[in-house]
C-alpha positions as CSV (number, residue, x, y, z in Angstrom):
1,X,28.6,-22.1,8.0
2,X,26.9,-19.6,5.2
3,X,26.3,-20.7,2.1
4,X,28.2,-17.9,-0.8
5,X,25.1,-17.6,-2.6
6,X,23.0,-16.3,0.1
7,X,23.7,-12.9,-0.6
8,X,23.0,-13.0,-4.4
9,X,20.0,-14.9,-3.0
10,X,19.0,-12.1,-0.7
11,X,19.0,-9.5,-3.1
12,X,16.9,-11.8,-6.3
13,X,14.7,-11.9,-3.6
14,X,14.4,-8.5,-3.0
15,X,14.1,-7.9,-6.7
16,X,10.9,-10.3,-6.8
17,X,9.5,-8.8,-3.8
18,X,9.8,-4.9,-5.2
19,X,8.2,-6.4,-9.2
20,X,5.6,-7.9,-7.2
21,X,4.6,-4.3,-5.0
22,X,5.3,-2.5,-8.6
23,X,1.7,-3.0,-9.8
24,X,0.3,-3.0,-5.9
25,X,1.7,0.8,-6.2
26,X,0.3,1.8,-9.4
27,X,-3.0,0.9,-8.2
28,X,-3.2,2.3,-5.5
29,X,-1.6,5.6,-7.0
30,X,-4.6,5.6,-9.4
31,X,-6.8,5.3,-6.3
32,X,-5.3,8.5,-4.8
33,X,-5.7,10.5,-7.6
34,X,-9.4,9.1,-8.4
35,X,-10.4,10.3,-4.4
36,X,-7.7,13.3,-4.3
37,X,-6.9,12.3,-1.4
38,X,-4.3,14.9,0.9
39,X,-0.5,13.7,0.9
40,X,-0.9,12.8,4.6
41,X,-3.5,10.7,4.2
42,X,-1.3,9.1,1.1
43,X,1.7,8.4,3.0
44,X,0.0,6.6,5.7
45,X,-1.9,4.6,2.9
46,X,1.4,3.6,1.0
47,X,3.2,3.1,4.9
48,X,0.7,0.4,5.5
49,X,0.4,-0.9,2.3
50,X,4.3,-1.7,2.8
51,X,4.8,-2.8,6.0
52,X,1.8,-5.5,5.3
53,X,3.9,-6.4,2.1
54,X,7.1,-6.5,4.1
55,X,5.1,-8.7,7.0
56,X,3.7,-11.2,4.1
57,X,0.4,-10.3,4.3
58,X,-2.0,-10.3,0.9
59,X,-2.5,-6.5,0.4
60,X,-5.5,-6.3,-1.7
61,X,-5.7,-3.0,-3.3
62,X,-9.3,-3.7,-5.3
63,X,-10.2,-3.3,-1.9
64,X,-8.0,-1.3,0.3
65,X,-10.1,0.0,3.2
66,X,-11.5,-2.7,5.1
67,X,-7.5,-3.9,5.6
68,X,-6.4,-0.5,7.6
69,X,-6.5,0.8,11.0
70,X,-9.5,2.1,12.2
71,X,-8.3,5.2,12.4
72,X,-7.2,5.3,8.9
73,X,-10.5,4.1,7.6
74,X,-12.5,6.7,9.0
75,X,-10.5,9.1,7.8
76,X,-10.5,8.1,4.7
77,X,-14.6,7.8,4.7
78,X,-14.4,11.1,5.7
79,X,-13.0,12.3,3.3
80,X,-14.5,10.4,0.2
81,X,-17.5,10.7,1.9
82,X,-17.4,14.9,2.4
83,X,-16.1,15.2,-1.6
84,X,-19.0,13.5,-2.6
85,X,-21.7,15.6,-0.4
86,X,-19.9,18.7,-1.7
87,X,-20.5,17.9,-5.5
């Protein structure tokens, strides 16, 4: 037997878990546009940063990199990196 409330349950729930990502986002939006980093590279930041939200994972966003794929890290490095040697 369900309980009535569980979908007005389901969807508070849902309501806490997008306020909680709200300022997870806004960070990490200023951290894109601090590195100007390539809308590629964004999406797969923001993809990972939700589906370790959705898992229930901390996300920290002070300090994003060390919690990505390899991959994604290095690419990232790369990039950062190659802006900085350019200036």
């Amino acid at each position: 037997m369900q309980w009535t409330t569980s979908k007005p349950f389901n969807k508070l729930e849902n309501v806490r878990k997008k306020m909680r990502m709200k300022p997870k986002n806004q960070i990490a939006e200023l951290w894109f546009t601090k590195y100007d980093l390539p809308s590629k590279m964004k999406s797969d930041i923001t993809a990972n940063i939700y589906r370790r939200f959705e898992e229930g994972e901390d996300v920290y966003v002070e300090n994003l990199i060390p919690g990505f794929p390899v991959r994604l890290q290095n690419d990232i490095k790369r990039h950062i990196c190659l802006n900085l040697l350019k200036q």
